[in-house]
C-alpha positions in Angstrom: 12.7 -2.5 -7.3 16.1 -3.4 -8.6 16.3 -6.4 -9.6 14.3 -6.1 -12.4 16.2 -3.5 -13.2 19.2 -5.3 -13.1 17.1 -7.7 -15.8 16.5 -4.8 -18.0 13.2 -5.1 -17.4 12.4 -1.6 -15.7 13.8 1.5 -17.6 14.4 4.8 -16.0 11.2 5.2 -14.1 10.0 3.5 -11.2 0.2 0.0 10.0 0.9 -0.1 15.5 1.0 -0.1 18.6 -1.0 -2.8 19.8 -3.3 -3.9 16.9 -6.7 -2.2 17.5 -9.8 -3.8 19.1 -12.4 -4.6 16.7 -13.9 -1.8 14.6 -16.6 -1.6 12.5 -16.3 -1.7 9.1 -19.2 1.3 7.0 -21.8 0.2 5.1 -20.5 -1.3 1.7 -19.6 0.7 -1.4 -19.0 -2.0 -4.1 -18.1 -0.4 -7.2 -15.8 -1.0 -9.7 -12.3 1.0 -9.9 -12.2 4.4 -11.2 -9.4 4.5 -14.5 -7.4 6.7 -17.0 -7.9 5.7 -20.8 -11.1 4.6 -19.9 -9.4 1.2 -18.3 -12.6 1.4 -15.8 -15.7 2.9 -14.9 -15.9 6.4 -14.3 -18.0 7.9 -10.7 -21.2 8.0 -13.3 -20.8 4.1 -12.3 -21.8 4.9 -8.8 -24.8 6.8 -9.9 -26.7 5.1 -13.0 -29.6 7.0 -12.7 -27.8 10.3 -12.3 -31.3 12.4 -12.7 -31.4 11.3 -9.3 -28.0 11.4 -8.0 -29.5 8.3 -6.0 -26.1 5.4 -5.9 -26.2 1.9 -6.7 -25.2 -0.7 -5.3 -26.2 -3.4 -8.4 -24.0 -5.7 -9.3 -22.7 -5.9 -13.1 -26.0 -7.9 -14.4 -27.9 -5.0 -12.4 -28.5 -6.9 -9.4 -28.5 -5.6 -6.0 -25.3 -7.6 -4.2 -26.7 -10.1 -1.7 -26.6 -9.0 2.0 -23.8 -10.4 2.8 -21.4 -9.1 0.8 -20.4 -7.1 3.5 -18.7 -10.6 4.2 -17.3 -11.6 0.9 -15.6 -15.1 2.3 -18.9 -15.8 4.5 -17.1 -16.7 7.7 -17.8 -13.6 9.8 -14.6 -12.0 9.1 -15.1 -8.3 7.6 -17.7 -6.8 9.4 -18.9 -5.1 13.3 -21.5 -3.3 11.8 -25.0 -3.5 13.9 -27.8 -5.5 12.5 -29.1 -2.1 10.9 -26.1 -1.3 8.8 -24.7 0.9 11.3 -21.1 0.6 12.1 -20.6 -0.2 16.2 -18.7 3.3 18.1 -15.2 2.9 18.5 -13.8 2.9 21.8 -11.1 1.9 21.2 -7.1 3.3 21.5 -5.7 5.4 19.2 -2.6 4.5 17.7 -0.6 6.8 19.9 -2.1 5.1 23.1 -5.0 8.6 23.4 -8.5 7.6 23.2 -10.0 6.7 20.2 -12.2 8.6 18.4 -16.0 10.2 19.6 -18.5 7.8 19.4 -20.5 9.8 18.1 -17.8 10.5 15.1 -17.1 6.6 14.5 -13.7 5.3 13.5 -11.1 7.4 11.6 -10.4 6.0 8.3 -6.9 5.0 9.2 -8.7 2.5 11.8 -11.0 1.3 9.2 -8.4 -0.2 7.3 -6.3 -1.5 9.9 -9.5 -3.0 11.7 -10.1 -4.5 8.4 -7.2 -6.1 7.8 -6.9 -7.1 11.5 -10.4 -8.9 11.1 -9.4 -10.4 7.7 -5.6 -12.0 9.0 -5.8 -15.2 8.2 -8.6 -15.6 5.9 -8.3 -14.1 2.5 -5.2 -11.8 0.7 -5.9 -8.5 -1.2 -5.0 -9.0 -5.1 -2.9 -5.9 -5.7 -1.2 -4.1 -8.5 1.5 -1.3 -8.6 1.0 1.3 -11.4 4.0 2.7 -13.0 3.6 6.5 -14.5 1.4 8.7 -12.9 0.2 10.1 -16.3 -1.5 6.4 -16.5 -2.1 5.9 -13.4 -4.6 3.0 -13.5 -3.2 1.3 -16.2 -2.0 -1.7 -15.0 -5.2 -1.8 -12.4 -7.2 -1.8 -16.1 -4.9 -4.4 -17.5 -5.7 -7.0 -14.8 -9.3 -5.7 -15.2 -9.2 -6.6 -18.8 -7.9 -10.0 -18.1 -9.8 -11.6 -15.1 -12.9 -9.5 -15.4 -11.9 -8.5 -11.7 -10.6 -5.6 -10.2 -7.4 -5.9 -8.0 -8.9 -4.7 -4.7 -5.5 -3.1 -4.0 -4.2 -0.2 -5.5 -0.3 1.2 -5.4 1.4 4.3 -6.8 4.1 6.1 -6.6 5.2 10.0 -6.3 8.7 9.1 -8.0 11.5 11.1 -9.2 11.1 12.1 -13.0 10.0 15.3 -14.7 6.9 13.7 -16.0 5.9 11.7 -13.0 6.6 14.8 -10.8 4.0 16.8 -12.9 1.7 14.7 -12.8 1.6 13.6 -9.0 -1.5 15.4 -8.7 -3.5 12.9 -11.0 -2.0 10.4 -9.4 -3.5 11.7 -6.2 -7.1 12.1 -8.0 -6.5 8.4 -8.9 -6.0 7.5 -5.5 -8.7 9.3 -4.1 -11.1 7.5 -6.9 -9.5 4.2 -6.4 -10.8 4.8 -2.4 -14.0 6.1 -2.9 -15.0 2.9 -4.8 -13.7 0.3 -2.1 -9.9 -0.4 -2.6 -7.2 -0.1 -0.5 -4.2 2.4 -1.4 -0.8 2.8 -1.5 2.0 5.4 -2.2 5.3 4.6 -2.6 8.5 7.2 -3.4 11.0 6.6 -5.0 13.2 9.4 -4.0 15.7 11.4 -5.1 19.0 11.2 -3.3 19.1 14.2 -0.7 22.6 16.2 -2.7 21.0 16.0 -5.8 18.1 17.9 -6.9 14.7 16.6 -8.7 14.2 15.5 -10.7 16.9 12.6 -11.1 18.4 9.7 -12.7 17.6 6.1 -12.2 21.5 4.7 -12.3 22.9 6.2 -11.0 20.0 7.8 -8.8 18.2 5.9 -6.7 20.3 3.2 -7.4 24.9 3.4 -7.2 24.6 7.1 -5.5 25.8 6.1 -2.2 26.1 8.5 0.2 29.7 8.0 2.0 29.6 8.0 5.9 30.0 11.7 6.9 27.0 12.6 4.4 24.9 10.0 5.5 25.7 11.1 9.5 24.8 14.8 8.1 21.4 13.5 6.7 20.4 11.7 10.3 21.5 14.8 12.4 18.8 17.2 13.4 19.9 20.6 11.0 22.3 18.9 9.1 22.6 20.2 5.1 21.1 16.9 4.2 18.9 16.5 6.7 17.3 19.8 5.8 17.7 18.8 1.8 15.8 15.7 2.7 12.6 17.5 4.9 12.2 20.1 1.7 11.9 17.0 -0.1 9.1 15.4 2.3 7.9 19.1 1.9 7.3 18.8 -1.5 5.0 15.4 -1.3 2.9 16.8 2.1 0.8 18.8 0.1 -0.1 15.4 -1.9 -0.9 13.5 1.4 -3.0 16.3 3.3 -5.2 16.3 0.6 -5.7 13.0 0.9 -6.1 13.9 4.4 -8.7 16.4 3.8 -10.5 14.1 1.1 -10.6 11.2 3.9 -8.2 8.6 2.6 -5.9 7.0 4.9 -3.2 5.1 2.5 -0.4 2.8 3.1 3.0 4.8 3.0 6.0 2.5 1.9 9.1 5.1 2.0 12.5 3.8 1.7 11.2 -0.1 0.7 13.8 -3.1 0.6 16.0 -1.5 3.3 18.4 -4.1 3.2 19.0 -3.6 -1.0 21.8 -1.6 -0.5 22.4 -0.3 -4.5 19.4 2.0 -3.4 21.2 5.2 -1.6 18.9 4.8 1.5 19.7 1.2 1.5 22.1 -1.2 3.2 22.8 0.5 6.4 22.4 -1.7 9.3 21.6 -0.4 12.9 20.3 2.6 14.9 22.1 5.1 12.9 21.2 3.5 9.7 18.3 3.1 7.1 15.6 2.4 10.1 16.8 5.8 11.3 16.0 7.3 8.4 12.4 5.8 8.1 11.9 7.2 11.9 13.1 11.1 10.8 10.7 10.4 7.6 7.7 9.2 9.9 7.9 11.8 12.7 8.3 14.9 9.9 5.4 14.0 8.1 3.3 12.7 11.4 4.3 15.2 14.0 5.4 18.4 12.0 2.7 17.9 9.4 0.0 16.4 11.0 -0.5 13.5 8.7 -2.0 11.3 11.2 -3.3 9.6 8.2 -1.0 7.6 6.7 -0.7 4.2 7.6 3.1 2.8 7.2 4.6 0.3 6.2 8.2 -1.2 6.7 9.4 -2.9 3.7 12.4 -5.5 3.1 13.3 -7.8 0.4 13.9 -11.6 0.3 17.5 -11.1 -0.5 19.4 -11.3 3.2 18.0 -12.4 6.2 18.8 -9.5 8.7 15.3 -8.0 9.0 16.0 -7.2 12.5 19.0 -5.0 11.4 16.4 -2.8 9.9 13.6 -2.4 12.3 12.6 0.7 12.5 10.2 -0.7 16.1 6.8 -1.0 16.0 6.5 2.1 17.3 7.2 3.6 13.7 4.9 1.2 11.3 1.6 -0.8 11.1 2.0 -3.5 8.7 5.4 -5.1 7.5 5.6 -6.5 4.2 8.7 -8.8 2.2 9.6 -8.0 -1.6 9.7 -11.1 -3.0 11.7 -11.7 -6.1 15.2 -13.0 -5.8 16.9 -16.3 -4.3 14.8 -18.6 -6.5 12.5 -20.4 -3.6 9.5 -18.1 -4.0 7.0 -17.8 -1.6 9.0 -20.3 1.1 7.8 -21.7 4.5 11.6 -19.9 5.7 10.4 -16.6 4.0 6.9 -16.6 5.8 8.3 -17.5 9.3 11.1 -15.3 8.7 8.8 -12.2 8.3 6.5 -13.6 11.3 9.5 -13.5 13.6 10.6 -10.3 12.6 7.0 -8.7 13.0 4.8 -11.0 14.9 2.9 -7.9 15.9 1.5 -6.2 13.0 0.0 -7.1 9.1 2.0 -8.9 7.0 2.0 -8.2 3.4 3.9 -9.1 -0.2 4.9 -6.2 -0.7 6.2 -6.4 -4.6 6.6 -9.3 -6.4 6.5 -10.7 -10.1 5.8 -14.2 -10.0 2.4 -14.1 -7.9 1.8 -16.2 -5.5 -0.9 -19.4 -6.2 -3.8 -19.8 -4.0 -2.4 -22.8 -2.9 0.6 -21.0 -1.5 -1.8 -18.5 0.0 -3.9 -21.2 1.7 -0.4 -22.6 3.3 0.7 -18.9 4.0 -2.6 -17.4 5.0 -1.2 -14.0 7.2 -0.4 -12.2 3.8 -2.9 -9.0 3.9 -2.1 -8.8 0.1 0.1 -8.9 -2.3 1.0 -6.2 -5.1 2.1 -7.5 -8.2 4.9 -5.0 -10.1 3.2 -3.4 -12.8 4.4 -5.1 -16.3 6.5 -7.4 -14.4 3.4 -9.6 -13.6 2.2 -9.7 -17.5 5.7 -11.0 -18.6 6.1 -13.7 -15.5 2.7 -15.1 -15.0 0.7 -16.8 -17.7 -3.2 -15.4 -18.1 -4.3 -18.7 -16.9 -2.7 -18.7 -13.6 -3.9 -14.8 -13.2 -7.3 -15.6 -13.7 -6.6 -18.4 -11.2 -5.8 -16.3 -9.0 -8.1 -13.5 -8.8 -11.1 -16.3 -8.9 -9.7 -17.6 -6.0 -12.0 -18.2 -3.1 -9.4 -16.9 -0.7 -8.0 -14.0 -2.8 -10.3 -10.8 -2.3 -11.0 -8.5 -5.6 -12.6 -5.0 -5.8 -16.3 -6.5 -6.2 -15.6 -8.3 -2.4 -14.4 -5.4 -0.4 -16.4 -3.5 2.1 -17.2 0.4 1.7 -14.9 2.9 3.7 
């Protein structure tokens, strides 16, 4: 995120193949987001009468939600499920073209959330906020909480590149896992380290003005280079994070080596087969095919600064949803933006993937393929006026916690 940077505003720290057949969606799990500092309800929420460990599913006035709250916007659009709560068997392909999964077993939770926001294309957006430190890591979840009454149905992190954040990636993982387990959507991001430097590091330079020149960058893409090897002990270090997110159930949006064509980032900037898509393909397989994280559902992030998206495709072979930062060249959320990001991935989700002026719901209603947007942490609080948030997250085409389904 560097233009916000560049404003002062940030200090030091900051899905396919061919989209899959209808899935079901499990039986709904409407709770409100788990928090740090008490920003929102802890897992006692899910289970009021805890003598009983029986769950509820009332709503904040006690009342059970209505039945169809499996489909928040009423038009059909979030659920498969069979007329007994049941969700349908899956039959259909995996993304890596192999079966799906054993009817018997039902979707994986990857496939839930893609199915999910295959189904809802078109009819609502996600509300989504990224969190900052991983010591707080629902705090800016609990400050849109505190303002609209809502909770974004979307939540983002990051495994970032400081001492303090790097401690505390594991509570940032317990966050995610809660965040999941009460109906949201997740995200990781990483702000990584440059490959010849060791963690943790430095924002500027950093991430940001520590280019690598051409023979370091040709080391880092090359099978057993220094860098290359530098750069899988890195992914290494995260793995861990992921599998247990793995072993926990959670499938989460990956967004590794975001606004590809931002080239003060050192992964940035570099155009064509040997350049920043290559790196997001060594990054992919590593953690897909050397560690097994069939999990993670990934996304291929650019920024509304240049044009050249297709300079930086990584193919569709290497991510499921492709999301646009938006933030810079003054036209906000633009007809030429939107059609610019459905030419360059008319195959997969599209997403904002960071921004600081939201979008309206009038923008939303013109520009309806946006699976959600993530607002950037304090960003959103110092470019948005309360008025227009709580606009927004009352919108009847803009989905909150409350609306989601259950995973």
């Amino acid at each position: 995120m560097y233009r916000a940077e560049a404003e002062g505003m940030k200090r030091s720290s900051r899905w396919l193949g061919p989209l899959l057949a209808v899935v079901a969606v499990a039986s709904i799990a409407c709770s409100s987001s788990g928090g740090d500092g008490g920003a929102s309800p802890g897992d006692d929420a899910l289970d009021p009468n805890a003598d009983t460990g029986a769950s509820s599913d009332a709503g904040s006035d006690g009342a059970a939600p209505p039945v169809d709250a499996i489909d928040p916007k009423g038009d059909g659009a979030v659920s498969d499920a069979t007329t007994d709560g049941t969700p349908k068997a899956d039959t259909s392909p995996g993304t890596d073209g192999a079966p799906g999964t054993d009817a018997a077993v039902g979707p994986t939770p990857k496939e839930k959330v893609l199915a999910f926001l295959a189904k809802n294309s078109g009819k609502a957006t996600l509300a989504g906020i990224h969190n900052r430190h991983n010591a707080t890591p629902s705090e800016f979840t609990g400050q849109m909480h505190d303002l609209t009454g809502k909770y974004p149905a979307f939540w983002s992190a990051d495994f970032l590149f400081e001492s303090d954040d790097i401690a505390n990636r594991g509570k940032m993982i317990e966050q995610a896992k809660t965040e999941w387990s009460h109906g949201a959507v997740v995200q990781l991001m990483f702000h990584a380290c440059p490959p010849d430097v060791a963690e943790p590091c430095g924002w500027d330079p950093g991430l940001l003005h520590h280019p690598l020149d051409d023979a370091q960058w040709s080391d880092l893409i090359t099978d057993g280079g220094k860098l290359n090897k530098a750069w899988k002990s890195r992914l290494d270090e995260i793995a861990p994070f992921l599998q247990q997110l793995k072993d926990a159930g959670v499938a989460p949006l990956f967004r590794p080596h975001h606004e590809m064509n931002q080239g003060a980032f050192w992964w940035g900037g570099r155009t064509g087969a040997k350049g920043t898509s290559r790196l997001f393909q060594i990054t992919h397989d590593y953690l897909v095919k050397t560690k097994g994280l069939d999990n993670i559902i990934w996304v291929w992030d650019v920024q509304d600064l240049s044009w050249d998206f297709s300079s930086y495709d990584p193919g569709e072979a290497y991510y499921d949803l492709a999301a646009l930062d938006v933030y810079d060249d003054g036209s906000g959320y633009s007809t030429a933006k939107y059609d610019a990001m459905k030419k360059a991935s008319p195959h997969r989700p599209l997403a904002i993937g960071e921004c600081q002026k939201l979008p309206t719901a009038a923008a939303l209603t013109s520009q309806p393929l946006w699976s959600f947007f993530m607002g950037w942490s304090e960003l959103v609080a110092d470019n948005n006026s309360a008025a227009d948030i709580k606009s927004l997250y009352s919108a009847s085409n803009v989905l909150t916690l409350d609306e989601m389904p259950g995973w």
